[in-house]
C-alpha positions in Angstrom: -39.6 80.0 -33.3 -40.4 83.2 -35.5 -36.9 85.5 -34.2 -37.3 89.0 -34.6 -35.5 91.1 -37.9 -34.0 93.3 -35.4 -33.0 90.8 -33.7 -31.5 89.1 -36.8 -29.8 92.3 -37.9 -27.8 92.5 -34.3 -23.8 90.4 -35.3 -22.0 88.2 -33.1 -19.9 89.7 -30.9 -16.8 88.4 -32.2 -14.6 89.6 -29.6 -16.5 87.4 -26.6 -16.7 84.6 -29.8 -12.8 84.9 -29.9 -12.6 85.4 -25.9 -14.6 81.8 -25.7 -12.1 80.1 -27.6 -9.4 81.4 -26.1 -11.1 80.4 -22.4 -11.6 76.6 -23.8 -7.8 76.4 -25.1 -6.7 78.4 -21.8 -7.7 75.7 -19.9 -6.2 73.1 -21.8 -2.8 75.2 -21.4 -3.1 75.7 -18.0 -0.8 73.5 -16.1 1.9 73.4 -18.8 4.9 75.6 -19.0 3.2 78.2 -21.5 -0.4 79.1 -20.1 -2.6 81.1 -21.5 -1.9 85.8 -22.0 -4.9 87.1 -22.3 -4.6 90.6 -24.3 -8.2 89.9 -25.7 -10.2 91.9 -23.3 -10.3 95.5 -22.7 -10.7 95.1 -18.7 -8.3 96.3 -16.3 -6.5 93.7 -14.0 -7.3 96.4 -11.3 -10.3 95.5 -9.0 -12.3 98.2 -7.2 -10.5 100.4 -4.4 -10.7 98.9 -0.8 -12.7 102.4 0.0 -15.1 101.1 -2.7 -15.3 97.7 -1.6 -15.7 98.7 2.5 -18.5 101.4 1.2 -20.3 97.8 -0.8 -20.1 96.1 2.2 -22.0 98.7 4.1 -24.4 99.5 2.2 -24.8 95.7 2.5 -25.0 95.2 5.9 -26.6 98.9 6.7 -29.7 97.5 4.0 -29.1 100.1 1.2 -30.6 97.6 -1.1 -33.7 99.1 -2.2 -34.8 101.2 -5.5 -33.0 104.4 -6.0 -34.8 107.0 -8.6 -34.5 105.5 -12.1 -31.9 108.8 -12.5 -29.4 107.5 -9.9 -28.2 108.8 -6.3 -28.8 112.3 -5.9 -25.9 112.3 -3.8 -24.1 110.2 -6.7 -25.2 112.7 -9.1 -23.4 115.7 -7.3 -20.3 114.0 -6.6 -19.9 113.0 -10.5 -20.6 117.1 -11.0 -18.3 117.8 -8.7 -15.5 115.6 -10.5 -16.4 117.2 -13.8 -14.9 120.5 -12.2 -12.2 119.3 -10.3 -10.8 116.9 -13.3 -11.8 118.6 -16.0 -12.6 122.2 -14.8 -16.5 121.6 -16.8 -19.4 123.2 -15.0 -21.6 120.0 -15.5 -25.0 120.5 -13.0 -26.0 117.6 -11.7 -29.6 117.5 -12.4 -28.2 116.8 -16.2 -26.8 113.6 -15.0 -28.1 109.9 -15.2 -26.7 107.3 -13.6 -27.0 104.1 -15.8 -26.9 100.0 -15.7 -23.0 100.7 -17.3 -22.6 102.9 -20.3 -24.2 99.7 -22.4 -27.0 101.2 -20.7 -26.4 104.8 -21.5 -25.8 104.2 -25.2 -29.3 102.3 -25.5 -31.1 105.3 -23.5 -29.7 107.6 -25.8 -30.3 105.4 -29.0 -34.0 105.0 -28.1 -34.6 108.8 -27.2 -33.1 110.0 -30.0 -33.0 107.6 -33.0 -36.6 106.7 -35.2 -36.8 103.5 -37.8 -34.8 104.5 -40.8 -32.7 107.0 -38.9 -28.6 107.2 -39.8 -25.9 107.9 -37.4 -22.3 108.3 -38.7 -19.1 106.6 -37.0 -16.2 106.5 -37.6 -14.3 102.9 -39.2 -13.2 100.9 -37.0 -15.1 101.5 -33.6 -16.3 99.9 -30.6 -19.1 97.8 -32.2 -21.6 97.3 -29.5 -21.7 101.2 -30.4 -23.4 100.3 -34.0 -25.6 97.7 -32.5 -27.0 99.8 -30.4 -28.2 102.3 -32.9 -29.3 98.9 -35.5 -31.5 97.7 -31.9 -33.5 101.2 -32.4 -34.4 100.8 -35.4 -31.8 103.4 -36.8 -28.9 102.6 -39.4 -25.2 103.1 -38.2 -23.3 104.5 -41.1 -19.5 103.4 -41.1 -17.1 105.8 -42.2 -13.5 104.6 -43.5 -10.8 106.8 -41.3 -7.0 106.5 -41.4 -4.0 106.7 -39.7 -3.2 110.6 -40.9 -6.8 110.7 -39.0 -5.9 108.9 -36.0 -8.6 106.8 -37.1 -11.2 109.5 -36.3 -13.8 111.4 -38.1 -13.0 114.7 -39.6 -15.5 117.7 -40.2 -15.4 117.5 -43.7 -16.5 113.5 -43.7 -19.3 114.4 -41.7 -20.6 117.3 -43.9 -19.5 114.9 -47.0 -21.5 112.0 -45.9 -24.9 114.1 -44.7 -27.9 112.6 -45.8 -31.5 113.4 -45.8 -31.8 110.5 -43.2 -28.5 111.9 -40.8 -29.4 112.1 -37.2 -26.4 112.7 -36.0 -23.1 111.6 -34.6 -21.6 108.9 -32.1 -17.8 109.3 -31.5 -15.4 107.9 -29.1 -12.7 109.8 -28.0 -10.1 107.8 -27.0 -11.5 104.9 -29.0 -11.9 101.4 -29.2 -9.9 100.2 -30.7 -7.2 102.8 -31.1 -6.7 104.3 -28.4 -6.8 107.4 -30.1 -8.4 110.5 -29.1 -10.5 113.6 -31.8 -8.2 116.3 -31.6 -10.2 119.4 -29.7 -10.5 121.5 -32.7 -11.4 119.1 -34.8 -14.0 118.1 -32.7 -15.5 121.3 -32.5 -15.6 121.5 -36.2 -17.6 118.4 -36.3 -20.3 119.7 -34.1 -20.4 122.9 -35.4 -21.5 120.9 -38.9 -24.2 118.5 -36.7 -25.3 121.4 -35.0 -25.6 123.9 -38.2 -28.2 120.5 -39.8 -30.0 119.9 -36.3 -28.3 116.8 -35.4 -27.1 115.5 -32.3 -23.3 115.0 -31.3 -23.1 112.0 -28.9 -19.3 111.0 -27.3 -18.3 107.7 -25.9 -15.9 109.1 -22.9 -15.4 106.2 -20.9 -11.5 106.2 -21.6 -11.3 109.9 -21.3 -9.8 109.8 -17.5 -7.1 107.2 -18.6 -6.2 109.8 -21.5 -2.0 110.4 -21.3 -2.2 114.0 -22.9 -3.1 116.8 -21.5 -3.8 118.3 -25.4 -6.6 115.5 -25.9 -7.5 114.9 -22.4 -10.9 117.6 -23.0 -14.2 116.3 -22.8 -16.6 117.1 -25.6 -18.9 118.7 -23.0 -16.9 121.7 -23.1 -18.3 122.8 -26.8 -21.6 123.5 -25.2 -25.6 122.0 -23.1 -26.6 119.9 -26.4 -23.7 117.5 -26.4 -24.3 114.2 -24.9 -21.4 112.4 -23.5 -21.6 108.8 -21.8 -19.1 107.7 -19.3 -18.6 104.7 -17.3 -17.3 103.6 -13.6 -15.6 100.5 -15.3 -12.3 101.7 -16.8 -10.8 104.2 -14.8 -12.3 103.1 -11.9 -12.0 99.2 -12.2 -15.5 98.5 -11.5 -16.6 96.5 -14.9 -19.0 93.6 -12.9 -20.3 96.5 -11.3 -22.2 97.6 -14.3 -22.6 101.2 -13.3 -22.1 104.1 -15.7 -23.8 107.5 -16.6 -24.6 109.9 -18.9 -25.1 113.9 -18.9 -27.3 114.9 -21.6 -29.4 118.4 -22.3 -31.7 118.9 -19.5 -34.9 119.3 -21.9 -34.0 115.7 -22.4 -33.3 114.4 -18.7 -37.3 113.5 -18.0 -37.5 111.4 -21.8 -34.4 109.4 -20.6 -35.6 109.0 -17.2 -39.2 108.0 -18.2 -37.3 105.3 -20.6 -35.2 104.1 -17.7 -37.8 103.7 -15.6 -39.3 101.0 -17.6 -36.4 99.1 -19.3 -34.0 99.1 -16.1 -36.1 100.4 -12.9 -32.6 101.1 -11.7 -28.9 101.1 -11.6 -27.4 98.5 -9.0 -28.2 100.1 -5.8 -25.2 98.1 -3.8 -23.0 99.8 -6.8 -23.9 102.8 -6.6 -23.2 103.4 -3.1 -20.1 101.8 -3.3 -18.9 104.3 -6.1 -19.9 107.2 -3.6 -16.2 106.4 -2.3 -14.5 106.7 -6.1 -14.8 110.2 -5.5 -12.5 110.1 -2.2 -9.0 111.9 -2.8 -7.1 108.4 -1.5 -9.2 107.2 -3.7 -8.6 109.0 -7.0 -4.7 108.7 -5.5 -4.9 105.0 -6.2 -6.3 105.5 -9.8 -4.0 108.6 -10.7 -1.4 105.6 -9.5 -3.1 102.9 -11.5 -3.5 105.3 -15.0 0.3 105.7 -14.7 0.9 102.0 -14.9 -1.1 101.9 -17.4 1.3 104.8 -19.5 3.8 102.6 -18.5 2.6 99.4 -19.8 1.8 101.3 -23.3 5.4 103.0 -23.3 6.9 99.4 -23.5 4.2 97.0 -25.4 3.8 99.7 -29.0 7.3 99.6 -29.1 7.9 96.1 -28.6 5.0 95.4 -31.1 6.7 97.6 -33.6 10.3 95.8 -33.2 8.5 92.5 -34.4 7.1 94.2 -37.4 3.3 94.6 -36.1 2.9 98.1 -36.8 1.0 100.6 -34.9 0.2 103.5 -37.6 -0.9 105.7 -34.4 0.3 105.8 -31.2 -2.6 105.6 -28.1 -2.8 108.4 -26.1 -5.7 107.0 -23.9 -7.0 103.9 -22.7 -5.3 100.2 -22.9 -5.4 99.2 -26.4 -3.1 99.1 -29.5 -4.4 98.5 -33.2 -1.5 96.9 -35.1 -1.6 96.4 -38.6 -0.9 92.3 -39.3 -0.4 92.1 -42.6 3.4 92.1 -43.4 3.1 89.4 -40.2 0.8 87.1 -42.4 2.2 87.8 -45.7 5.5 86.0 -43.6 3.6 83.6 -42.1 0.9 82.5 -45.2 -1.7 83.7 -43.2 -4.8 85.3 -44.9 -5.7 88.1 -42.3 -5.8 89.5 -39.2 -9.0 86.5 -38.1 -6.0 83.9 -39.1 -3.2 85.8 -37.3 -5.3 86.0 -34.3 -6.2 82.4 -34.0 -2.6 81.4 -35.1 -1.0 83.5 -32.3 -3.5 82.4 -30.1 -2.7 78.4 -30.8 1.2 78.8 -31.5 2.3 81.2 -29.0 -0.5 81.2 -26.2 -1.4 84.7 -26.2 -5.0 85.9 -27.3 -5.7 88.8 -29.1 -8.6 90.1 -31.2 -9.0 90.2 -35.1 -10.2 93.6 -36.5 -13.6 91.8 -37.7 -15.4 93.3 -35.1 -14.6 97.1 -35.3 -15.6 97.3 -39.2 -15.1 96.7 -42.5 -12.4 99.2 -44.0 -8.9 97.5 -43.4 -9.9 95.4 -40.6 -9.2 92.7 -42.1 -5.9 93.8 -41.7 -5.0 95.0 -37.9 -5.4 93.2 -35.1 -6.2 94.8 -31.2 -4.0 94.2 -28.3 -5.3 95.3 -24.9 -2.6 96.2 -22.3 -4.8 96.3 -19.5 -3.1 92.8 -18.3 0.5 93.3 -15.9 3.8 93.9 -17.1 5.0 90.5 -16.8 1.7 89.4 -18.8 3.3 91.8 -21.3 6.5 90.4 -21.5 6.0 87.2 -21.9 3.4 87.8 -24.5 6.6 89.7 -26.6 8.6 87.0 -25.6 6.1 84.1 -27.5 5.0 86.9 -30.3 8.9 87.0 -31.0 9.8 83.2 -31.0 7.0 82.6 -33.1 7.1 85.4 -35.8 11.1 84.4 -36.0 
């Protein structure tokens, strides 16, 4: 069978290649006295809030099961614009909203209403690599550029202007990141969109961290610099709904009916169910819970970097959103005759029972030598994984 070059050009997903190998020696683990930590997976341990779940179950039972408009809820739409004012004080109206099939969803809209064959966007190296795929599955060319720590692994103004081309469309940042956890610094930010604005480019944001951010100073969202900045967001982190697969975007509103005319072939709709479930996010008991909820998650990165850097697995910056560390490896293999971080991970995984994820997937500069930890797992998940890193680096 003849299989398609774009389909070709599209990598593994190494992370979900690592996660199955992990899975297959988890359950051979599993009923011994050392099963399987998972720190592989950037998904909270958190399920939805019981407000979310009872609103589900209504909808359910009530038959609120059938198509929505291909641009979500309008009632859904509202309450997201009202939480952009109350959380962020950002006067976001909701007819510039789309609710999406999870921001996977978002980030392809975007890609194919914005990108043509031969098109570049510039990211920064390492980031979330689905973010690179999607941009390669329109046709377009993602354009990795090398960051570092002094950086917080993060684009800077003069990279962008340095690495325009005659083929530049624009932008895609995260901010906080995958893998980093670490966030563009406001002003820094608005230096980079002043250069993609001043060359007619577009500046798009990966947000879906940006409510579990743990400082104030970086806890801004990007659609603060002004109406052409499209930022995608998700119901998945903050809110614990990842199987729900509901997310959204808030682009320019010239560009609402392109995006809703592309939605409405490729996805009809967002889940229906979901979307009236996530009606009840938006509840002050509600965000209570998840206020509750992002401080564990403080809490669980306040001990785990400094554990990691005890044992000698270095974290250059210090996360200030999300549920991830990037520690850099190397001195760990140079002990242990490893040759990098794909080693490391696959020897911590079979020595000491924990999994983790190589720094393959997030790009090319370096990555060979970090490895990403995700402390979305409990504390005692946490522990012990220190407990097994230590025994086994000693």
């Amino acid at each position: 069978m003849q299989i398609s070059r774009r389909a070709e050009k599209i990598e593994p997903f190494y992370v979900m290649e690592v996660a199955k190998a992990a899975a297959e020696l988890g359950r051979n683990v599993a009923h011994t006295d050392a099963p399987m930590v998972f720190l592989n997976i950037g998904e909270p341990d958190f399920t939805a809030a019981p407000l979310v779940q009872d609103a589900a179950q209504r909808a359910i039972v009530q038959g609120h099961s059938q198509y929505t408009q291909a641009t979500g809820l309008p009632a859904l739409r509202e309450r997201i614009s009202d939480w952009y004012t109350s959380r962020f004080g950002a006067s976001v109206p909701a007819s510039r909203i789309v609710v999406t099939a999870g921001a996977s969803a978002a980030l392809q809209l975007a890609c194919l209403a914005l990108i043509d064959a031969g098109d570049e966007v510039l990211m920064p190296d390492p980031s979330y690599p689905c973010n690179r795929h999607f941009v390669s599955a329109a046709d377009g060319r993602a354009v990795l550029i090398p960051t570092t720590a002094a950086q917080r692994f993060q684009l800077s103004a003069d990279q962008v202007q340095a690495a325009w081309g005659p083929k530049t469309r624009g932008v895609l940042l995260a901010s906080p990141s995958n893998p980093t956890g670490s966030s563009i610094d406001p002003a820094e930010l608005r230096r980079i969109h002043a250069v993609v604005q001043a060359r007619g480019g577009v500046t798009m944001v990966d947000e879906i961290y940006l409510p579990l951010s743990f400082d104030a100073h970086y806890g801004q969202t990007a659609l603060a610099l002004d109406d052409s900045v499209i930022s995608i967001n998700s119901f998945s982190k903050y809110f614990n709904m990842t199987g729900w697969r509901l997310g959204w975007m808030v682009v320019p509103q010239a560009l609402v009916p392109v995006i809703e005319r592309l939605a409405q072939n490729l996805f009809i709709c967002p889940s229906t169910i979901a979307q009236h479930a996530a009606l009840a996010c938006f509840e002050p008991e509600s965000i209570a819970l998840y206020e509750t909820r992002r401080a564990e998650f403080k809490a669980r990165r306040d001990y785990f970097v400094p554990a990691l850097q005890s044992l000698g697995l270095d974290v250059p910056v210090a996360p200030d959103g999300a549920f991830y560390a990037w520690a850099d490896c190397s001195a760990a293999c140079a002990r242990l005759g490893l040759k990098d971080s794909w080693d490391f991970s696959f020897a911590v995984m079979q020595q000491a029972h924990v999994a983790i994820t190589p720094g393959r997937d997030f790009g090319t500069d370096l990555t060979g030598q970090f490895v990403r930890f995700s402390t979305a797992s409990s504390m005692e998940q946490l522990h012990t994984a220190i407990a097994r890193l230590r025994k086994m680096l000693a």
